[in-house]
C-alpha positions as CSV (number, residue, x, y, z in Angstrom):
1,X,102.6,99.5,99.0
2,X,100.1,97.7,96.5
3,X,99.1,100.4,94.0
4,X,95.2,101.0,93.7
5,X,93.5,99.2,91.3
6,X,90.1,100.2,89.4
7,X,87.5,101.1,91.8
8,X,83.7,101.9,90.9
9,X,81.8,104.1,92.8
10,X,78.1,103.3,93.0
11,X,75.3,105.2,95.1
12,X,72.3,102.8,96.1
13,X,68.8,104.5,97.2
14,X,68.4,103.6,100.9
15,X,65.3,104.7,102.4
16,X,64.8,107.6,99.7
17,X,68.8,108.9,100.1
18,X,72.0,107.8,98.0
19,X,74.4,106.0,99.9
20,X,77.8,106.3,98.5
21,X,79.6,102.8,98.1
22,X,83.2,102.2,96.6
23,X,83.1,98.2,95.0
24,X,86.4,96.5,93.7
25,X,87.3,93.4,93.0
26,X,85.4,90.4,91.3
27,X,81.7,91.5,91.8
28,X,80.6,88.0,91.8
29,X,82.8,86.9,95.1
30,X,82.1,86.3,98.9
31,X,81.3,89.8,100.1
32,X,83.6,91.7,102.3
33,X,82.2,95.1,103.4
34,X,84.5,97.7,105.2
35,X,82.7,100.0,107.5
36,X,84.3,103.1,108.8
37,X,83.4,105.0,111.9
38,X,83.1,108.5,113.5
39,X,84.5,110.9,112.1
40,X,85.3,109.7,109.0
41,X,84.3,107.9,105.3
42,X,85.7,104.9,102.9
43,X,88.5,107.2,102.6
44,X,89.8,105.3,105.5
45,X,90.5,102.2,103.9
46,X,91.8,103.4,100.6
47,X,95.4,102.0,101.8
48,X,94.1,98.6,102.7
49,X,91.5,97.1,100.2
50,X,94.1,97.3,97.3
51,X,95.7,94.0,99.4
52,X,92.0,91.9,99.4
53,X,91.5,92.9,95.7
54,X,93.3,90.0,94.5
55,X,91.6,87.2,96.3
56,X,89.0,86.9,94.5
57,X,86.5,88.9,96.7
58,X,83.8,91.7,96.0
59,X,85.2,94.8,97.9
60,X,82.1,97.3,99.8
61,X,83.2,100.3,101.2
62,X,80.2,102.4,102.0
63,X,79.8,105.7,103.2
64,X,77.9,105.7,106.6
65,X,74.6,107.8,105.6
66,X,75.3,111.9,106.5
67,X,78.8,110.8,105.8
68,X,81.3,111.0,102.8
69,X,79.7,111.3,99.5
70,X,76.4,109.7,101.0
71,X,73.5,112.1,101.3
72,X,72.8,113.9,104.7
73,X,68.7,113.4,105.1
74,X,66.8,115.5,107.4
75,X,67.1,112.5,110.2
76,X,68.6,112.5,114.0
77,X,72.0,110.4,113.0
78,X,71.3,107.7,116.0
79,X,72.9,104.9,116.0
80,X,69.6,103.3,115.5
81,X,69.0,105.3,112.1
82,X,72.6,104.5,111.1
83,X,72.1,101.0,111.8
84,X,68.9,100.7,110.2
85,X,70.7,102.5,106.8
86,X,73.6,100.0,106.8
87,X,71.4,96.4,107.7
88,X,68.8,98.1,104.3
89,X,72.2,98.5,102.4
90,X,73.1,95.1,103.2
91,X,69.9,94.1,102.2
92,X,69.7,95.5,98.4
93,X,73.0,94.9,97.7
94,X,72.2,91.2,98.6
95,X,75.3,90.3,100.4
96,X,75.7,86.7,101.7
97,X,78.2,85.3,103.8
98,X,79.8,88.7,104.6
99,X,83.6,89.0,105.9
100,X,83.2,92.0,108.2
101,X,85.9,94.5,108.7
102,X,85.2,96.8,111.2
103,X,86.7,100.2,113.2
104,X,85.2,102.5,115.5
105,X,81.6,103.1,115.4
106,X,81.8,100.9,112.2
107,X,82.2,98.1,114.7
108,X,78.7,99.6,116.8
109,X,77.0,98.7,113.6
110,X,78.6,95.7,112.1
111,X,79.0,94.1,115.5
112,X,75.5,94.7,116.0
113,X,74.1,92.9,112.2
114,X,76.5,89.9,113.1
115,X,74.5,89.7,116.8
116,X,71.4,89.6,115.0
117,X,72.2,87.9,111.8
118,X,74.9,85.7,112.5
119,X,73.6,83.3,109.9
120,X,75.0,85.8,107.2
121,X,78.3,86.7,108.4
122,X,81.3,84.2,107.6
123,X,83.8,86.5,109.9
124,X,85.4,89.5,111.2
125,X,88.3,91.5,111.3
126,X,88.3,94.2,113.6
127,X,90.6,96.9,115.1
128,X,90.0,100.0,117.2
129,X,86.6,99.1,118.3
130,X,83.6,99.5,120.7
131,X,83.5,96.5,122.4
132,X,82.5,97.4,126.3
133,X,81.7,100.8,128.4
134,X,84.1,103.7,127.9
135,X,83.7,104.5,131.3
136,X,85.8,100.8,132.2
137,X,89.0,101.7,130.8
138,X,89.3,105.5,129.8
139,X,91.8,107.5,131.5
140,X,90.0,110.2,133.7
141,X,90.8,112.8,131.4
142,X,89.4,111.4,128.2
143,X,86.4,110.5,130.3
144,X,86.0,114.1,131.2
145,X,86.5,115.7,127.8
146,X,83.7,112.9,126.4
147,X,81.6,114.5,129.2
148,X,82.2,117.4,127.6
149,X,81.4,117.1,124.5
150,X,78.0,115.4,125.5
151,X,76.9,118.4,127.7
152,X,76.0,122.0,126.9
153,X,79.2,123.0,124.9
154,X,78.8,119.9,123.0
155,X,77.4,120.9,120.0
156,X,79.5,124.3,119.7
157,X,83.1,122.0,120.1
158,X,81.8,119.5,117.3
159,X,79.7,121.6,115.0
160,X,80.9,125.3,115.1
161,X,84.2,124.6,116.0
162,X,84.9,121.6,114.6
163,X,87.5,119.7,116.9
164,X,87.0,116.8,115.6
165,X,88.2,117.0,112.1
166,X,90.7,119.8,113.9
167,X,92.4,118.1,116.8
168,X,91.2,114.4,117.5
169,X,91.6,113.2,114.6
170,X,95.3,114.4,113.8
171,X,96.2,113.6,117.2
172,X,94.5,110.0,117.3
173,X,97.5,109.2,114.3
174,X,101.0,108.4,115.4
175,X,102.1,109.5,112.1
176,X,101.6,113.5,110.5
177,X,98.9,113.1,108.5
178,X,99.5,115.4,105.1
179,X,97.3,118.2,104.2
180,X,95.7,115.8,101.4
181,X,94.9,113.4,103.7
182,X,93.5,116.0,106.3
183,X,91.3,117.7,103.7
184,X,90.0,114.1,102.3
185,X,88.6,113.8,105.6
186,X,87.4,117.1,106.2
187,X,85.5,118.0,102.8
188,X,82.0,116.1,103.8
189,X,82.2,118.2,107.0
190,X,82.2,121.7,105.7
191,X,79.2,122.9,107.4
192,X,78.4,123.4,110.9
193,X,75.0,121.6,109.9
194,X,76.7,118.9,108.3
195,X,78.8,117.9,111.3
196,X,75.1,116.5,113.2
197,X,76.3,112.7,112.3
198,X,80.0,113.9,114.5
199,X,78.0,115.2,117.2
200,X,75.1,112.8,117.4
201,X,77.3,109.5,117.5
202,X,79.8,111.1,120.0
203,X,76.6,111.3,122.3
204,X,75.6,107.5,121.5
205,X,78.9,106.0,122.9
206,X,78.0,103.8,126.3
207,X,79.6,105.7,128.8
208,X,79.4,104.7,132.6
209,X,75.9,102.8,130.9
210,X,74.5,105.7,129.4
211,X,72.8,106.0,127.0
212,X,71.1,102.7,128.0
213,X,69.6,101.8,124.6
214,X,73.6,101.4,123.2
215,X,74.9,100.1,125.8
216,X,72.7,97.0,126.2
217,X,73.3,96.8,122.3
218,X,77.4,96.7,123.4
219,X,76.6,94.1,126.0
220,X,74.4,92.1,123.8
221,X,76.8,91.8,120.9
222,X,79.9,91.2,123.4
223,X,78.4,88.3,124.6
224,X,77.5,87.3,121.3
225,X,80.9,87.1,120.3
226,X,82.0,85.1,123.1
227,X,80.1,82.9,122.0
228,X,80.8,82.6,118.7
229,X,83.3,80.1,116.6
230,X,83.4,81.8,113.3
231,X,86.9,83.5,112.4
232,X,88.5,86.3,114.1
233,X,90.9,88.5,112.9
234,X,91.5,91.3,115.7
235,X,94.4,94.1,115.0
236,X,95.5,96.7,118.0
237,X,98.1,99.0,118.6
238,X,100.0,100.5,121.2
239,X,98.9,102.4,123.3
240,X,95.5,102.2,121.2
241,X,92.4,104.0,122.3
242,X,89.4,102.4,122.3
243,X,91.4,98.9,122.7
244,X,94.0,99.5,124.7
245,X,95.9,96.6,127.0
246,X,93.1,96.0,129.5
247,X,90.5,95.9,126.9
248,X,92.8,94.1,124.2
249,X,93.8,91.3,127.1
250,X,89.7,90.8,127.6
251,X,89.8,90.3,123.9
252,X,92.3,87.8,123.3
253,X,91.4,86.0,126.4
254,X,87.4,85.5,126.0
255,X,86.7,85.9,122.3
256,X,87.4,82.5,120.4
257,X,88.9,81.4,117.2
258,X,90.9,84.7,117.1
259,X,93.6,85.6,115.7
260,X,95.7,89.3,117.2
261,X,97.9,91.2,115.9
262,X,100.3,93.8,117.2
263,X,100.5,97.3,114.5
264,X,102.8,98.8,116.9
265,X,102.9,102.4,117.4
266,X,99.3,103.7,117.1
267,X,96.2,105.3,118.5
268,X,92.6,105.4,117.1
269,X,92.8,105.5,113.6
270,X,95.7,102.4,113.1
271,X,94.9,102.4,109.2
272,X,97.4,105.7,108.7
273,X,99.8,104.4,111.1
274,X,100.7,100.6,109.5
275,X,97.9,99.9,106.7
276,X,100.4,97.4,104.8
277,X,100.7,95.1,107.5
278,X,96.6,95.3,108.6
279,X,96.3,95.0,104.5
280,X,98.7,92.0,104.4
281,X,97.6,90.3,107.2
282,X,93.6,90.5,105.8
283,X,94.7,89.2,102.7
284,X,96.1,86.2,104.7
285,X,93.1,85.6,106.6
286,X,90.8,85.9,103.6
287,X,92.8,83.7,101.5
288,X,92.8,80.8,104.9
289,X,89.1,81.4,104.7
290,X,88.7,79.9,101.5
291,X,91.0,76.8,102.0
């Protein structure tokens, strides 16, 4: 494994809050920003940048806002609001010609700035993504749980009793995540008030087209990359989650200029489970880019 190398940790004022953002690398390269999804923080990727640092890019791992070491504002925690926080980021940290690298609700928002900026976005690497309806492809008893979560009991299951840092997230690694690595993700979380980000995007995933306003956003920036030539750099694992085979097929077979590859054994969050090959192989593709 590549051994970390100095990283800086910056906050940036982003509509009156700090975000948190880790930065390696040469500060003067092509940008390539790393955004993690629900529920969890640049932590994530702490396994994986150390490959990209020698390649001559500038390294952004932010903190979604409410998130990590960003600051949790008195806000709803839409996607909307997170999207609008991470598109302002983008903004003040000036970032042109971005290489995306995107997971989970990570890819709801990055997706999203490459349908609407596409002008500013050199390519993407993505794995373990939102990419259509959950309702398409979920087994009937993940469908059910989600259901569950977004009704009455909702908010008790995330917030009071905390399942997600508790049970889906240890489960959603093929590997046994150590008690380090479990409490790295669970110190931003120590309140039941400051589990509302958990809670609200769990409640913005487009299931079975609802709620409307995210799943036309999904649809919009599906079709957008269908249509698009830039490079593709698409990891997924087996069985996966939110990619598994009929959603990873769709991929391979209607999004162009992509590249897949295989992690092997894996769930949701693929970065425990193999992050020197996905580190490896993103070092490949960012060194092709430049060729």
């Amino acid at each position: 494994m590549v051994q970390q190398s100095q990283t800086r940790s910056s906050y940036y004022k982003v509509y009156g809050s700090k975000m948190h953002v880790l930065e390696s690398g040469k500060e003067e390269g092509s940008p390539i920003l790393f955004l993690h999804g629900n529920p969890s923080n640049s932590f994530l990727w702490r396994n994986i940048t150390p490959y990209v640092e020698g390649t001559g890019y500038h390294i952004i791992v932010p903190d979604l806002i409410g998130m990590g070491k960003s600051d949790k504002p008195a806000i709803d925690y839409t996607y909307m609001e997170q999207y609008t926080y991470i598109e302002k980021l983008i903004s003040i940290l000036n970032l042109k010609d971005i290489t995306l690298v995107l997971h989970d609700w990570g890819s709801g928002l990055g997706f999203n700035y490459f349908a609407n900026h596409p002008e500013n976005v050199k390519a993407i690497v993505f794995m373990e993504g939102i990419i259509q309806d959950i309702g398409t492809f979920f087994p009937k008893e993940n469908i059910e749980f989600f259901n569950t979560l977004r009704g009455p009991e909702g908010w008790k299951m995330i917030a009071e009793d905390n399942i997600f840092l508790n049970e889906v997230l240890p489960t959603w690694v093929s590997r046994i995540l150590t008690e380090e690595e479990l409490e790295a993700y669970k110190a931003p979380f120590k309140t039941v008030e400051s589990r509302k980000p958990i809670w609200k995007f769990v409640s913005q995933v487009p299931l079975n087209g609802k709620p409307e306003l995210t799943a036309s956003i999904v649809q919009h920036y599906r079709e957008k990359l269908q249509q698009s030539s830039i490079p593709k750099l698409f990891f997924y694992a087996e069985p996966g989650a939110f990619m598994p085979e009929p959603v990873r097929n769709w991929i391979i077979e209607n999004i162009p200029n992509l590249e897949s590859v295989n992690i092997g054994k894996g769930v949701h969050f693929i970065q425990e489970d193999n992050p020197d090959l996905i580190g490896e192989k993103i070092k490949e593709f960012m060194l092709k880019l430049e060729n």
